[in-house]
C-alpha positions as CSV (number, residue, x, y, z in Angstrom):
1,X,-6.6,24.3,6.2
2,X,-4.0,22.2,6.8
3,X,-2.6,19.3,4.6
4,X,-2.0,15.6,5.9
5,X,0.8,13.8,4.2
6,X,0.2,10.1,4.8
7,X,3.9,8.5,4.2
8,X,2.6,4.8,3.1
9,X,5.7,2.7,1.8
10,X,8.0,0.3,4.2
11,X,8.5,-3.0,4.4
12,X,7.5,-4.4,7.8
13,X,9.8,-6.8,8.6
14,X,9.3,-5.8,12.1
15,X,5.7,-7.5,12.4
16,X,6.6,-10.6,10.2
17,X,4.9,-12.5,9.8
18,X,1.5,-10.4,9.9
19,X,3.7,-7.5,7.8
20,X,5.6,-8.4,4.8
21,X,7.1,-6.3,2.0
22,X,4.0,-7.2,0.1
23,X,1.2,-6.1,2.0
24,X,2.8,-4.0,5.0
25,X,1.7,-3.5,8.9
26,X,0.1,-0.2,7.7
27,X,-2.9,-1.6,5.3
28,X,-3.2,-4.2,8.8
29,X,-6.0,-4.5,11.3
30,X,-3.8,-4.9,14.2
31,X,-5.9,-3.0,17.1
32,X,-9.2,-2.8,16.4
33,X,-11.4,-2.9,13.2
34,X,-9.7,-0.5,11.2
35,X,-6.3,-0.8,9.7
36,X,-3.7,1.3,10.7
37,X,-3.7,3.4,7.7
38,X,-7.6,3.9,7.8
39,X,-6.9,4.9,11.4
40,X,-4.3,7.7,10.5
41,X,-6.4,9.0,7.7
42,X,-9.3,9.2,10.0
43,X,-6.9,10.8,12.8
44,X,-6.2,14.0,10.3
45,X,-9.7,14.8,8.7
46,X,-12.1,17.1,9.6
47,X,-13.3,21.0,9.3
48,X,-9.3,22.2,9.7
49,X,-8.1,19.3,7.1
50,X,-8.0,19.3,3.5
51,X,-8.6,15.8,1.3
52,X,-5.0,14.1,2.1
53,X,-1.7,13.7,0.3
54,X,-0.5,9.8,0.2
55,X,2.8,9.0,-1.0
56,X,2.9,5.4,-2.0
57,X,4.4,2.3,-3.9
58,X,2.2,1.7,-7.2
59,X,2.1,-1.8,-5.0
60,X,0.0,-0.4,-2.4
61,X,-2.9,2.1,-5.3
62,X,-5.6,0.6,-5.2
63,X,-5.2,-1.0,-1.5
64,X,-4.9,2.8,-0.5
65,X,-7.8,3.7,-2.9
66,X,-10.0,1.2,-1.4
67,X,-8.9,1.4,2.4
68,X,-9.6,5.2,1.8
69,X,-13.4,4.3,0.1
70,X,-14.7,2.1,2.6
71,X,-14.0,5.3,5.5
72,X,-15.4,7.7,3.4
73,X,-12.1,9.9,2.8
74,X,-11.6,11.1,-0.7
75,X,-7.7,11.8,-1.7
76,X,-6.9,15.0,-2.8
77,X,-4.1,13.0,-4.5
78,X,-1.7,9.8,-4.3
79,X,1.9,10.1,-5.5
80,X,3.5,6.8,-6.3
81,X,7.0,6.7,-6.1
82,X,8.7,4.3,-9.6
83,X,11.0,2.9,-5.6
84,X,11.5,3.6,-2.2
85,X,14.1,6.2,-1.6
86,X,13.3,7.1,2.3
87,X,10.9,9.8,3.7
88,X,13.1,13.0,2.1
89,X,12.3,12.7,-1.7
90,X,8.8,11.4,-0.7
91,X,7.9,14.6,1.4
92,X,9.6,17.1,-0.9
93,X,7.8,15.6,-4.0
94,X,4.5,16.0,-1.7
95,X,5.5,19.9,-1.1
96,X,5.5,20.4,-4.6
97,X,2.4,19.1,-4.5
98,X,0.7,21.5,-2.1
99,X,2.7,24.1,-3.6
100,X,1.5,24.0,-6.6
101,X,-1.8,25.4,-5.8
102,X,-0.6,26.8,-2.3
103,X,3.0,27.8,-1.4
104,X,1.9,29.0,1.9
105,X,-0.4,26.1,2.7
106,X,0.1,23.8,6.1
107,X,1.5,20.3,5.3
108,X,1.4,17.9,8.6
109,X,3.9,14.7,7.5
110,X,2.8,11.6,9.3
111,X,3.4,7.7,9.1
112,X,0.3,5.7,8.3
113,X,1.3,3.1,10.4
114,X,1.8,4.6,14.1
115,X,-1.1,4.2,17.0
116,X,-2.0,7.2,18.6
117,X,-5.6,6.6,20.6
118,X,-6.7,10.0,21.6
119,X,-7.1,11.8,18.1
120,X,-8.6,14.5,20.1
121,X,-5.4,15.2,22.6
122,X,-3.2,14.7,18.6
123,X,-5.4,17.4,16.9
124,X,-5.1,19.5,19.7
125,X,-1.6,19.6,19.5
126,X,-1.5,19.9,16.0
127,X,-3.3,23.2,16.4
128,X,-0.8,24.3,18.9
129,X,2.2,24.0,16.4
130,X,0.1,25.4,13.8
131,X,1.0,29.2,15.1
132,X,5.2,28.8,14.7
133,X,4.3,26.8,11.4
134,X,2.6,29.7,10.0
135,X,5.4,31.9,11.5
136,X,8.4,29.7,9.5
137,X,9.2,27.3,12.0
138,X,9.4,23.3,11.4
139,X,7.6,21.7,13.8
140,X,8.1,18.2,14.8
141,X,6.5,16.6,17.3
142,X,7.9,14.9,20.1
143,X,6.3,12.1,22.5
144,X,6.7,11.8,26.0
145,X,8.7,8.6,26.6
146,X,6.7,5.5,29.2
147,X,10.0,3.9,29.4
148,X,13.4,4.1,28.5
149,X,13.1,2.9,24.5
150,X,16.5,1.8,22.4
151,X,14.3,1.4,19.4
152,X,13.8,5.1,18.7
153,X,15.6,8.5,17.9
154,X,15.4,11.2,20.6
155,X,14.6,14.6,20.7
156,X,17.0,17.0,22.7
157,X,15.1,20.3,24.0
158,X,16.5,23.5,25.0
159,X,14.6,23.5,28.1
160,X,12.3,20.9,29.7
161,X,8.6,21.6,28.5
162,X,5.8,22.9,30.0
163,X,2.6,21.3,29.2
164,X,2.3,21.2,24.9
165,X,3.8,24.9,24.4
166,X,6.3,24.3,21.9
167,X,10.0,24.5,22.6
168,X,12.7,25.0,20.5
169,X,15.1,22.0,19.7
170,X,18.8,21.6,21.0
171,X,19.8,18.3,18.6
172,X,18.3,14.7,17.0
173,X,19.6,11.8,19.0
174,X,20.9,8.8,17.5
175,X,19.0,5.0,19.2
176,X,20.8,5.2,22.4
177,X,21.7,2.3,24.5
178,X,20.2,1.4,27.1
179,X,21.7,3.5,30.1
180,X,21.8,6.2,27.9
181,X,17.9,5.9,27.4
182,X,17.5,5.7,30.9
183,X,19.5,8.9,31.4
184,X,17.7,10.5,28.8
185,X,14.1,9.7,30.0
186,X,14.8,10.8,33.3
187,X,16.3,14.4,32.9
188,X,13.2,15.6,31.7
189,X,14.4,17.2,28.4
190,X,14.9,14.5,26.0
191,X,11.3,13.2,24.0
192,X,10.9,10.2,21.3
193,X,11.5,11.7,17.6
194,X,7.8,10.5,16.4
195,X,8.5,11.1,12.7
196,X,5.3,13.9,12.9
197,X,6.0,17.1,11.0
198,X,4.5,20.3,10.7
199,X,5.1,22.9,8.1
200,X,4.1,25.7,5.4
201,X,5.2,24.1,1.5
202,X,7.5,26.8,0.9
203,X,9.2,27.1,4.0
204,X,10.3,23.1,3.5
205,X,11.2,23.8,0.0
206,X,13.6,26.5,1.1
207,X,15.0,23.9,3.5
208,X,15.7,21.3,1.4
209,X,16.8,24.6,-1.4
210,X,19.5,25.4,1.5
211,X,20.1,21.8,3.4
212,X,20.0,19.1,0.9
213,X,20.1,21.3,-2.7
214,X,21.1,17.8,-4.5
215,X,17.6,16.5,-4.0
216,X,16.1,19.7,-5.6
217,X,16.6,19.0,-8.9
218,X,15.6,15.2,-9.4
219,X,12.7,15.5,-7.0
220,X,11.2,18.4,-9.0
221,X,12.0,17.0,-12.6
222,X,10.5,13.6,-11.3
223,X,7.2,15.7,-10.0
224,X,6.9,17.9,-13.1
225,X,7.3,14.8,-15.7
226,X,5.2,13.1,-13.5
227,X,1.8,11.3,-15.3
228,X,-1.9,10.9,-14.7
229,X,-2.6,7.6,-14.4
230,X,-6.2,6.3,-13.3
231,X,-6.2,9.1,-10.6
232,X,-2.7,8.5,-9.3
233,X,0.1,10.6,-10.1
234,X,3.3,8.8,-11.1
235,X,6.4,10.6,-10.6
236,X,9.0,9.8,-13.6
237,X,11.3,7.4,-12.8
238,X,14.4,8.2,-14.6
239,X,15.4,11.3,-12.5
240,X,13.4,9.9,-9.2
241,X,16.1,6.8,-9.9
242,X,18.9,10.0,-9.6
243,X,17.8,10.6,-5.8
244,X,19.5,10.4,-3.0
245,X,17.7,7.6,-0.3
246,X,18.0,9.8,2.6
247,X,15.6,10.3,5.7
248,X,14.2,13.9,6.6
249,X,16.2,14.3,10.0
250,X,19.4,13.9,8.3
251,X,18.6,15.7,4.8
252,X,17.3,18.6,6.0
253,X,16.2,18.8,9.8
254,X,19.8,18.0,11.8
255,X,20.9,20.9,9.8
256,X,17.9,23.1,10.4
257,X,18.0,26.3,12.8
258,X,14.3,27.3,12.5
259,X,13.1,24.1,14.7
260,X,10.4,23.8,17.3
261,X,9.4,20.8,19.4
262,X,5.2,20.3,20.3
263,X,5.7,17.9,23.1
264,X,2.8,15.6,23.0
265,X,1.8,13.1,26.0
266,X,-1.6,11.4,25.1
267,X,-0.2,8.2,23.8
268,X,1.6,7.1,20.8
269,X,2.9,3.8,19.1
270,X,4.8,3.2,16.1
271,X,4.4,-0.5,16.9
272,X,7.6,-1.3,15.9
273,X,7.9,-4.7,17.3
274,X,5.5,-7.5,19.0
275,X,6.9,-6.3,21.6
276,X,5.0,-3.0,21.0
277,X,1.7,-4.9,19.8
278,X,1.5,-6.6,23.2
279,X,1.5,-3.3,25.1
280,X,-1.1,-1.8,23.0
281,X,-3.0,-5.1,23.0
282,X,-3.8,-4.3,26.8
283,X,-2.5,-7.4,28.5
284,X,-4.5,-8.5,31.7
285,X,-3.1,-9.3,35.5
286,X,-0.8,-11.9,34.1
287,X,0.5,-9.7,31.2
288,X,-0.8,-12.1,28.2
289,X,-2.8,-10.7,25.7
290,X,-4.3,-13.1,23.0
291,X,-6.3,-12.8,19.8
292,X,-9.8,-14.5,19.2
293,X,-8.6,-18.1,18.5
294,X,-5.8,-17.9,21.1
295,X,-5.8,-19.5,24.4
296,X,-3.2,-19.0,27.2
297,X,-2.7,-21.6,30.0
298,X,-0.8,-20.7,32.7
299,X,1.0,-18.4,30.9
300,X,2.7,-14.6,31.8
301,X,3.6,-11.2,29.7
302,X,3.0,-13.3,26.7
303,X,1.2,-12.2,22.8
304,X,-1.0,-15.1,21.8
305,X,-2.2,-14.2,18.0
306,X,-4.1,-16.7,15.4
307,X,-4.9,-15.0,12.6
308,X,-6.5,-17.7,10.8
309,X,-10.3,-18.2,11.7
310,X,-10.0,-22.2,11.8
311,X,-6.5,-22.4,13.4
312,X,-6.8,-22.9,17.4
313,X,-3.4,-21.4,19.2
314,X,-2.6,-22.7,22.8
315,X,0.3,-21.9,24.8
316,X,0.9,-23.4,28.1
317,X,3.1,-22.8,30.8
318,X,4.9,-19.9,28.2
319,X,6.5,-16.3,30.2
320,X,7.9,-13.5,28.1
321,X,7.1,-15.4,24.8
322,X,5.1,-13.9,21.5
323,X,3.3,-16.1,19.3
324,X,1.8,-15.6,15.9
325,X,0.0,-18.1,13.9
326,X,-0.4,-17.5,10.1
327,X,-2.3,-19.7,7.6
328,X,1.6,-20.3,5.9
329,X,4.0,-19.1,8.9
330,X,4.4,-19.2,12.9
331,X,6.6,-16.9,15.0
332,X,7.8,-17.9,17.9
333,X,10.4,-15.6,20.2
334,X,11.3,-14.4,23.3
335,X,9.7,-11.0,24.0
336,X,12.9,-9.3,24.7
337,X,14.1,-10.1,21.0
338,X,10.9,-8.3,19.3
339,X,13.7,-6.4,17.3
340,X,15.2,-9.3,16.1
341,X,12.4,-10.6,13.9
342,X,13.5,-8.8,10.6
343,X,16.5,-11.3,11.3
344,X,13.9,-13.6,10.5
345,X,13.1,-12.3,7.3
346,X,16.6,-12.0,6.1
347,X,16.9,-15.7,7.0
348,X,14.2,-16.6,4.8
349,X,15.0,-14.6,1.6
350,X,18.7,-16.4,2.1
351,X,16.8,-19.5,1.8
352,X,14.4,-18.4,-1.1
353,X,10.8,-18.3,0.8
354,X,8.5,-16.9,-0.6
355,X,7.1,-16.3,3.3
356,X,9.8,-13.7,3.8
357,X,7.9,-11.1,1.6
358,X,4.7,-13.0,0.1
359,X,1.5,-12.2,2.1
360,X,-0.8,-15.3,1.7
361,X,-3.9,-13.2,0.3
362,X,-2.4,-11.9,-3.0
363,X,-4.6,-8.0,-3.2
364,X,-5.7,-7.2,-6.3
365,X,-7.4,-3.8,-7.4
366,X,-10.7,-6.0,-8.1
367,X,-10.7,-8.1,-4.9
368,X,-8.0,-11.0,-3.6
369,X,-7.1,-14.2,-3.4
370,X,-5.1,-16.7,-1.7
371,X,-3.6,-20.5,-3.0
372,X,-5.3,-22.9,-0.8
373,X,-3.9,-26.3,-1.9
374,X,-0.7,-26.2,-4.5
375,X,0.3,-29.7,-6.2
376,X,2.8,-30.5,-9.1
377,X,0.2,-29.6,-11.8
378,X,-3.2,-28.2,-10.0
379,X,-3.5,-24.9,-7.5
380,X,-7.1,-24.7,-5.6
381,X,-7.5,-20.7,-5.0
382,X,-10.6,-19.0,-3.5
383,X,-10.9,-16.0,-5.2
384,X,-12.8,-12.6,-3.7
385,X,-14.0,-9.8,-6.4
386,X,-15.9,-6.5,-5.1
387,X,-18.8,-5.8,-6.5
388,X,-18.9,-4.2,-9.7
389,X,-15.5,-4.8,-10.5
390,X,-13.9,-7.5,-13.1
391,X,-10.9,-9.2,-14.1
392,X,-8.8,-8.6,-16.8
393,X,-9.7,-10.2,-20.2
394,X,-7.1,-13.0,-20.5
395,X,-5.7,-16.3,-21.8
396,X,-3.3,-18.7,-20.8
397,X,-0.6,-20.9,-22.4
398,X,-0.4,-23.8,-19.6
399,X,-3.2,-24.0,-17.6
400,X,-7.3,-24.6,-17.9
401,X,-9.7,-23.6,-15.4
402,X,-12.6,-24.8,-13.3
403,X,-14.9,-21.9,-11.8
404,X,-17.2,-22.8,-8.7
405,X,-19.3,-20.1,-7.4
406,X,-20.0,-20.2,-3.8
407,X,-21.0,-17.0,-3.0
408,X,-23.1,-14.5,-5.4
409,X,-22.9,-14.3,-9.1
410,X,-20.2,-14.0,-11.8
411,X,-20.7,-12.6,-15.2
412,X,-18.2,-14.8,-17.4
413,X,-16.8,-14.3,-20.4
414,X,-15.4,-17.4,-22.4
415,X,-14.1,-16.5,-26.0
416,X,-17.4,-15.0,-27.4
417,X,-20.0,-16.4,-25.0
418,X,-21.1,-14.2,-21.9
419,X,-23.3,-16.0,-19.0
420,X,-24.0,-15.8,-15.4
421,X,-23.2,-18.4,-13.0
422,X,-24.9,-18.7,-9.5
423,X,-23.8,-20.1,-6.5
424,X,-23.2,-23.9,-6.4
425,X,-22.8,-23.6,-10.3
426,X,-19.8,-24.1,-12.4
427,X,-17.8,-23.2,-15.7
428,X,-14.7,-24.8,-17.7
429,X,-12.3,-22.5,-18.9
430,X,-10.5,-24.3,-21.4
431,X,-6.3,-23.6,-22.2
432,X,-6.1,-20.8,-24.2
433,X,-9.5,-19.4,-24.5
434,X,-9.8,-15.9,-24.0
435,X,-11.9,-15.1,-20.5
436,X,-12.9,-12.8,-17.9
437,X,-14.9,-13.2,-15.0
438,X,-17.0,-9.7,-13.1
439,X,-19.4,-9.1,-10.0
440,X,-22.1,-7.5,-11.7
441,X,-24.0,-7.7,-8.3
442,X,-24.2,-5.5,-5.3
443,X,-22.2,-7.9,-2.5
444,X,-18.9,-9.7,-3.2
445,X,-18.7,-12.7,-5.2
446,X,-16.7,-15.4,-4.2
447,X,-15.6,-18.5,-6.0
448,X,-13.2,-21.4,-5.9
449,X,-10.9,-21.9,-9.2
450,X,-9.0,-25.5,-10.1
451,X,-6.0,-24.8,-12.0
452,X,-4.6,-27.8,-13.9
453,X,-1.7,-27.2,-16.2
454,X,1.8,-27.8,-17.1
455,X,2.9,-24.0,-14.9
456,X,0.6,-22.7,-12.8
457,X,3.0,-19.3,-12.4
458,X,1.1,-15.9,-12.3
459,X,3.0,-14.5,-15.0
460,X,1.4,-16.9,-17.5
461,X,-1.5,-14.6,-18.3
462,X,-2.0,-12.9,-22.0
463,X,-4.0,-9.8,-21.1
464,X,-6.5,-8.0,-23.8
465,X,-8.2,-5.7,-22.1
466,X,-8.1,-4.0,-18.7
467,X,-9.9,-1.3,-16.9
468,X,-6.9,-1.1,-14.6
469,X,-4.1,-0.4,-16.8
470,X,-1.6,-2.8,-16.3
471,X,0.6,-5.1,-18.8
């Protein structure tokens, strides 16, 4: 049985404004139905896989909880990290983890938020690696490169592969330039560094004991204080806070001699750029791809995406352009600068926007919602609760509240009075009065809430009771 370890954290600046620090490219539908995260935890179950391993931000719980519920994928557990300290600490804490009721056992690392369309061809060659795993080898797996690629590290072999038997590793490459890529895609021995790792617990434990001993210490006091919390397991932050931020490859695997390479040629994405979501989109003879609610006129190798149901995108006469359309920010760049958009996002936190880390639906472990009209003293939201689940029990010190159902049925509490309201009915939440509203039904209800007040500020909420735990 082997282990997936789904890596969940980042920040997405790359796919701004679809991915923000808030609600990141992973947890996105980008190609297809599923998000990309549903997509990678799909990719690594079956007979040979045991329940998964996520390492996440407490951010991202109950997004990963639910995104994991609605494909049928039970965790076998979710580590939250108290901050982001880069993929070493995360993947050591999630060797403890397996090691703690299997040394020996098979742990395959992975991003949640790369492509890879032939899950097939991917398990395949995660079988292949499986032998020199078992044997003390880390495996990493390296993707055949389509096109000379600055974007991305490179893997140096000692000879040039044959088919998907593994090879053993010469060096890591640093992002080359450009006629250094180009040299390096065509002498045959040189594949993209996907990030993919394949190992037995102990034998990464004894990497990072002999490689990066510094990390030892924290990362195991932060794992054994760690505590229970609604089925998460949050590792302590004061010695997590003591860890170094440091990436795998330079931590432990540049320093590695027991390396081997599975070379793997069936397709792969980390969609690091629009530049990257346009080749994966499938452009047609022109080389424009659009979204539904994008139209392209006379256009070439141009991205066209709306993703707002009422909002109509139309580019005319555009060549080499990409074009996203949210419901509070549009992109617009030159295809060649894809790379350049977290640029963007540093512009905007200089000027203090919330668009450069705010998604517009604010998720919630009960549902969402998202601000539709703001004004000096009012906010119009629509609000989106799952079924059976309910809202904190609350008051607040500036604002009242006007409930409108339009879609199934609340249960709402106000004070000491608990009623129902249907669709096309409504309720008065008065300032101060002590409330909560549920979806005691079996579809999602849906309502539209009127704030009036003096502050409107999500922190003004007094909470009593909740079955989520939080302050």
């Amino acid at each position: 049985m082997i282990t997936p370890i789904l890596l969940c954290g980042g920040s997405g600046t790359r796919l701004w404004p679809l991915s923000r620090k808030s609600y990141p490219k992973q947890f996105a539908a980008i190609l297809g139905e599923e998000t990309l995260f549903q997509a990678s935890a799909r990719r690594l179950a079956g007979p040979e896989y045991a329940a998964p391993v996520v390492v996440t931000a407490s951010d991202f719980r109950f997004i990963v909880t639910e995104q994991l519920h609605d494909i049928g994928i039970d965790p076998g557990a979710i580590l939250i990290e108290p901050e982001g300290r880069n993929t070493a600490p995360a993947i050591l804490a999630a060797a403890l983890q397996v090691a703690s009721s299997d040394p020996d056992g098979l742990m395959l690392v992975a991003p949640s938020d790369h492509v890879v369309p032939d899950a097939d061809a991917f398990r395949a060659a995660v079988d292949t690696g499986a032998e020199p795993a078992q044997n003390g080898q880390l495996v990493t797996f390296g993707i055949a490169p389509t096109h000379p690629e600055t974007g991305y590290g490179y893997l140096e072999l000692a000879d040039i592969p044959q088919g998907c038997a593994p090879v053993p590793l010469t060096r890591f490459v640093e992002k080359p330039d450009m006629e250094r890529a180009t040299a390096m895609v065509a002498d045959g021995r040189h594949l993209w560094n996907g990030g993919i790792f394949l190992f037995r617990a102990c034998d990464i434990i004894a990497a990072f004991e002999a490689h990066a001993p510094a990390l030892m210490a924290p990362v195991r006091a932060a794992f054994e204080m760690a505590e229970p919390d609604l089925g998460f397991l949050r590792l302590a932050p004061e010695p997590w806070a003591k860890t170094e931020e440091i990436s795998i490859d330079y931590a432990v695997m540049e320093r590695a001699s027991n390396l081997s390479v599975v070379p793997f040629d069936a397709g792969w994405s980390d969609l690091g750029g629009w530049d990257a979501v346009w080749r994966e989109t499938g452009p047609d003879a022109n080389g424009v791809a659009t979204s539904t609610g994008a139209t392209a006129i006379d256009c070439h190798d141009t991205l066209l995406r709306s993703e707002v149901e009422t909002l109509e995108l139309v580019g005319i006469g555009l060549d080499n352009i990409v074009a996203v359309a949210m419901p509070d920010a549009v992109l617009v760049a030159d295809k060649s600068r894809a790379q350049d958009v977290k640029n963007a996002v540093v512009a905007l936190k200089e000027k203090q926007a919330l668009q450069a880390t705010t998604f517009p639906k604010d998720h919630r472990p009960w549902g969402w919602f998202e601000s539709l009209v703001i004004g000096q003293r009012f906010q119009v939201k629509r609000i989106h609760v799952h079924p059976g689940a309910a809202l904190s029990l609350q008051s607040h010190h500036h604002r009242s509240e006007h409930w409108i159902v339009v879609e199934g049925t609340a249960q709402v509490t106000i004070d000491e009075e608990v009623k129902l309201v249907s669709e096309n009915e409504s309720v008065y939440i008065p300032l101060g009065a002590k409330h909560r509203m549920e979806n005691p039904g079996k579809v999602p209800m849906v309502l539209i809430e009127v704030q009036t007040g003096s502050y409107l500020g999500e922190d003004d909420i007094i909470r009593y009771e909740d079955v989520y735990a939080r302050g």
